[in-house]
C-alpha positions as a Markdown table, in Angstrom:
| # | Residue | x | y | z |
|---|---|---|---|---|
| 1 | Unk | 43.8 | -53.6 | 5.2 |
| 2 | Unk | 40.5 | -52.8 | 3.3 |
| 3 | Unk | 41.3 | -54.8 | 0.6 |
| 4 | Unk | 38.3 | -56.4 | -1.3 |
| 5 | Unk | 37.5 | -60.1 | -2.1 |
| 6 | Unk | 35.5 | -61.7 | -4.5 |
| 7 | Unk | 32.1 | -62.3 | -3.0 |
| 8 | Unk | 32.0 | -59.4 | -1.0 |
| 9 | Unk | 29.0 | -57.2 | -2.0 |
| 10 | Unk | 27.4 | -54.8 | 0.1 |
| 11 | Unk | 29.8 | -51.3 | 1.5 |
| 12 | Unk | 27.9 | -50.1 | 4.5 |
| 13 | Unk | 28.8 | -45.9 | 5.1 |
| 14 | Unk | 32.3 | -45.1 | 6.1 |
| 15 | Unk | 32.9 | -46.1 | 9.7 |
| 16 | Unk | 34.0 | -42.4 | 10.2 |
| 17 | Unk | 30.1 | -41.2 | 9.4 |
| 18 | Unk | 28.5 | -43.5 | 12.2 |
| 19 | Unk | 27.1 | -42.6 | 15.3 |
| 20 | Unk | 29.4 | -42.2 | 18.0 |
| 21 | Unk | 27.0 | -43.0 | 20.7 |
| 22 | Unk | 29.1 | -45.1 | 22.6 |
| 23 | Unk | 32.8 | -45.0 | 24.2 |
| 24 | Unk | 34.7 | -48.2 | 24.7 |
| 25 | Unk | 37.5 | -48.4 | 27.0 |
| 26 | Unk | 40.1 | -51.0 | 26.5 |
| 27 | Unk | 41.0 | -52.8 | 29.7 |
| 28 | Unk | 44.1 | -54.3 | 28.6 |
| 29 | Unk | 46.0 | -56.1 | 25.8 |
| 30 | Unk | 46.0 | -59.9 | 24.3 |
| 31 | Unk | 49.4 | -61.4 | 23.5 |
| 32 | Unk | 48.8 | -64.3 | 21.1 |
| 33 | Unk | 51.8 | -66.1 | 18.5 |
| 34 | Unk | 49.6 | -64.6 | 15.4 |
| 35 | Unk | 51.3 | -61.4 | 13.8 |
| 36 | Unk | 49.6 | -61.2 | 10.5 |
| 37 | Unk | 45.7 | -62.0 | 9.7 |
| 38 | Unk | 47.0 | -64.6 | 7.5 |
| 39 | Unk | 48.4 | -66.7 | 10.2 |
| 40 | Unk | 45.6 | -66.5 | 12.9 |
| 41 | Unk | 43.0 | -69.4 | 13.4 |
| 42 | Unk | 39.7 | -69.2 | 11.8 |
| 43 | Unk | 38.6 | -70.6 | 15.3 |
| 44 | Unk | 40.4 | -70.0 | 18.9 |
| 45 | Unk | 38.9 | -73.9 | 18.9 |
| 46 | Unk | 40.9 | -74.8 | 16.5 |
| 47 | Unk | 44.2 | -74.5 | 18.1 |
| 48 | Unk | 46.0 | -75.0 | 21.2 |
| 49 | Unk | 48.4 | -72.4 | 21.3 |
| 50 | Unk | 48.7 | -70.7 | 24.7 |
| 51 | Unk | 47.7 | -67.3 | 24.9 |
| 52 | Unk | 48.1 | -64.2 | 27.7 |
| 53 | Unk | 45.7 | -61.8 | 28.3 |
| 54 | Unk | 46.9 | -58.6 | 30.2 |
| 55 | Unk | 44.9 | -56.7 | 32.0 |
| 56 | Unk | 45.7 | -52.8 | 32.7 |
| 57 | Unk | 46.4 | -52.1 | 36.5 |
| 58 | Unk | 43.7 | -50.2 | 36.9 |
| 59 | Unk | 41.1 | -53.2 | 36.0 |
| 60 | Unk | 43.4 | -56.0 | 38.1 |
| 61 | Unk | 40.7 | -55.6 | 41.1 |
| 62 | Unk | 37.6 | -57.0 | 38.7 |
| 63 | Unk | 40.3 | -60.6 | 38.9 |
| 64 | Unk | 39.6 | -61.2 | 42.3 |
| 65 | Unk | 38.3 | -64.7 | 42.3 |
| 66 | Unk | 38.8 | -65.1 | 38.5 |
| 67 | Unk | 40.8 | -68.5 | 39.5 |
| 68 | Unk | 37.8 | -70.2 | 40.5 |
| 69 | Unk | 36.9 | -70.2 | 36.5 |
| 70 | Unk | 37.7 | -73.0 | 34.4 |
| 71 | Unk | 36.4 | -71.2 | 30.9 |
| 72 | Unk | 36.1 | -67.4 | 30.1 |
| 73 | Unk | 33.9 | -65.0 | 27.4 |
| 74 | Unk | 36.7 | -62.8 | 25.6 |
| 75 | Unk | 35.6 | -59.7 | 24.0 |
| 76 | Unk | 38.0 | -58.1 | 22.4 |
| 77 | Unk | 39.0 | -55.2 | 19.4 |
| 78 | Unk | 39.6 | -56.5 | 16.0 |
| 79 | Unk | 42.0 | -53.3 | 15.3 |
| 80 | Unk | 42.8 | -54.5 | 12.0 |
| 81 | Unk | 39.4 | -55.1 | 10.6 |
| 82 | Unk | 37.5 | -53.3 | 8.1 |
| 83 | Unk | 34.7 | -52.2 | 9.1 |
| 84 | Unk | 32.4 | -51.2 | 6.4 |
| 85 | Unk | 31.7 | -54.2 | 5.0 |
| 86 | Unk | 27.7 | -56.0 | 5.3 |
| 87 | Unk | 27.4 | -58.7 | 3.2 |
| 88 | Unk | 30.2 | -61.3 | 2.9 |
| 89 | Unk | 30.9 | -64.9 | 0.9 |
| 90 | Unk | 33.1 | -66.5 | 3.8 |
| 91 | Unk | 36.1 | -68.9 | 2.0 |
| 92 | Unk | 34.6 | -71.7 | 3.5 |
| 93 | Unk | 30.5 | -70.9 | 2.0 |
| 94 | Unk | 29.6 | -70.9 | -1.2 |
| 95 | Unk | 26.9 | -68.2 | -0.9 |
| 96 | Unk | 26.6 | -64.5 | 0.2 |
| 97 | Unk | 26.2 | -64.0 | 3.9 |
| 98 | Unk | 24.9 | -60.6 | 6.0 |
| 99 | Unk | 28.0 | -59.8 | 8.8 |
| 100 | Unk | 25.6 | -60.3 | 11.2 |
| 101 | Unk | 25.1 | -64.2 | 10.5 |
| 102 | Unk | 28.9 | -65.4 | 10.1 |
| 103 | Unk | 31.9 | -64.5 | 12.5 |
| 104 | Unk | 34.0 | -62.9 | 10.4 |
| 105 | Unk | 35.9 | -59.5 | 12.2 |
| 106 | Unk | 34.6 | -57.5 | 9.0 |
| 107 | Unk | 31.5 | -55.7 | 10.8 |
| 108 | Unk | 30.5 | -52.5 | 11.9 |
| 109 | Unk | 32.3 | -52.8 | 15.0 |
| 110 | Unk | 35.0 | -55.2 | 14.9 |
| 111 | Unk | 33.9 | -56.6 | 18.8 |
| 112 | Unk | 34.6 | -60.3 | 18.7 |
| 113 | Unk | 33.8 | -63.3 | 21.3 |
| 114 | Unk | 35.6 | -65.9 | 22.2 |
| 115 | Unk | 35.2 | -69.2 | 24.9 |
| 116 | Unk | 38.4 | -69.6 | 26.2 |
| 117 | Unk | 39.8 | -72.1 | 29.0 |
| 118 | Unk | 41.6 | -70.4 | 31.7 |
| 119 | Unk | 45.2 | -71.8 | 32.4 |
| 120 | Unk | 46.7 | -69.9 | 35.0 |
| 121 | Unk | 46.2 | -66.2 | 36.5 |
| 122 | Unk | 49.1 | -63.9 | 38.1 |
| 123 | Unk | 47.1 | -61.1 | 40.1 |
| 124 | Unk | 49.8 | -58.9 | 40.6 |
| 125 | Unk | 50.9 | -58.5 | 37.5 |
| 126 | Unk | 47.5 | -58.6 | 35.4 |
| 127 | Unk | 48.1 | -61.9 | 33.5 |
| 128 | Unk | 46.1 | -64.5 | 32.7 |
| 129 | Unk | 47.0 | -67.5 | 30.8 |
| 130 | Unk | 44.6 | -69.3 | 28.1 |
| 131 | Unk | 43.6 | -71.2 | 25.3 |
| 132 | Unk | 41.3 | -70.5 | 22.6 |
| 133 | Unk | 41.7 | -67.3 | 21.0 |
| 134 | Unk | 42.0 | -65.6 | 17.2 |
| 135 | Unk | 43.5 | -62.6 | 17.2 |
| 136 | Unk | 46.4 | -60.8 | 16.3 |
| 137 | Unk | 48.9 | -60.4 | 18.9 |
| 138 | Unk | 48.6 | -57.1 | 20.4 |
| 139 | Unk | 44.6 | -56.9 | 20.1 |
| 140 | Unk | 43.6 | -54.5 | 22.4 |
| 141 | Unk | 40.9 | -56.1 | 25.4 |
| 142 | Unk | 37.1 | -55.1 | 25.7 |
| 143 | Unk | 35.9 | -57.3 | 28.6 |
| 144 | Unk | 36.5 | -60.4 | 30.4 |
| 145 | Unk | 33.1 | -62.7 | 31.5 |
| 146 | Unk | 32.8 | -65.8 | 33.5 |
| 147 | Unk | 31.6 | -68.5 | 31.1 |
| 148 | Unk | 28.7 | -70.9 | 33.0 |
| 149 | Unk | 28.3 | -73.8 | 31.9 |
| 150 | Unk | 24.8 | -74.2 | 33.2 |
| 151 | Unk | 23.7 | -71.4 | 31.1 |
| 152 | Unk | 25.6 | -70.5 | 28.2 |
| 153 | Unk | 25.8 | -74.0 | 26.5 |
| 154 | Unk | 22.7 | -74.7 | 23.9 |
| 155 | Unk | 23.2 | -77.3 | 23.0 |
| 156 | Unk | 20.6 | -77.8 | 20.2 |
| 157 | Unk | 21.7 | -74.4 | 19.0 |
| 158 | Unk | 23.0 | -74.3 | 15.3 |
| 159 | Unk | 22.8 | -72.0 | 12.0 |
| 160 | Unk | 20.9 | -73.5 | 9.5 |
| 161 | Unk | 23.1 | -72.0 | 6.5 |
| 162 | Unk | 25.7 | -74.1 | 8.3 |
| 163 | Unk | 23.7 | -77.4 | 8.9 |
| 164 | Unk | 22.9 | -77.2 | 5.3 |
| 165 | Unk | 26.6 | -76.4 | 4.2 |
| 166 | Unk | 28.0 | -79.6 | 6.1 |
| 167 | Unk | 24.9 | -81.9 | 5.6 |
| 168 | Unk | 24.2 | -81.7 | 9.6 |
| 169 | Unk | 20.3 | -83.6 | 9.5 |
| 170 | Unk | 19.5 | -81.8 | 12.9 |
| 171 | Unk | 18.4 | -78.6 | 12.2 |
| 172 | Unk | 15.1 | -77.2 | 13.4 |
């Protein structure tokens, strides 16, 4: 689990002497195919397999009119991340990158983000059906967000590291 690779510089303190200003509650748990790191998705995008969220009976009220979403913000716990680990050389870069500019789970705190589209939703039980995640199964759920199209979409957005990396001309 904290095993090292090549590229990987900087140690930041041991998780276990950071500030424990905040308290997280999980609000339920993500079922996904992936049982090992090796055989998740670099990208939820990059795959179609169908995923289910549940969410814990005491969150199933903040569903109510979930349906009427086509496309959702995941936030969930990447349990099985380091977490002491800044500066990173991703397998797909050449160069050294800071945790905070490349999506890797290795951070501080392992919260990760994903755009998912919504498939189906069962109320009563706490399920909801999707497509677009990266995690392990059993990843344990931060939040759930409505995705708006109208507002979350950049589209001119980019990383210049990664314009330069795959020769994209339209960078700012």
């Amino acid at each position: 689990m904290n095993e090292k690779r090549e590229g990987q510089l900087k140690l930041a303190v041991d998780p276990g002497d950071m500030n424990g200003d905040a308290h997280i509650v999980f609000i339920g748990k993500i079922w996904t195919p992936w049982k090992t790191k090796k055989e998740c998705p670099r990208s939820g995008r990059q795959n179609s397999e169908i995923c289910e969220i549940e969410v814990f009976e005491a969150f199933r009220d903040g569903l109510t009119s979930i349906e009427t979403c086509t496309h959702l913000f995941i936030l969930y716990w990447m349990h099985e991340a380091r977490r002491n680990l800044i500066i990173q050389s991703p397998r797909f870069d050449t160069g050294p990158r800071g945790c905070f500019t490349i999506r890797s789970p290795v951070r501080p705190n392992p919260v990760s983000l994903s755009a998912v589209e919504l498939i189906s939703v069962d109320r009563k039980t706490g399920r909801l059906k999707i497509r677009g995640l990266d995690c392990l199964d059993g990843t344990p759920l931060v939040d759930i967000k409505p995705y708006f199209g109208t507002s979350d979409n950049y589209a001119h957005a980019h990383v210049c590291w990664d314009a330069d990396r795959i020769g994209n001309p339209a960078k700012a």
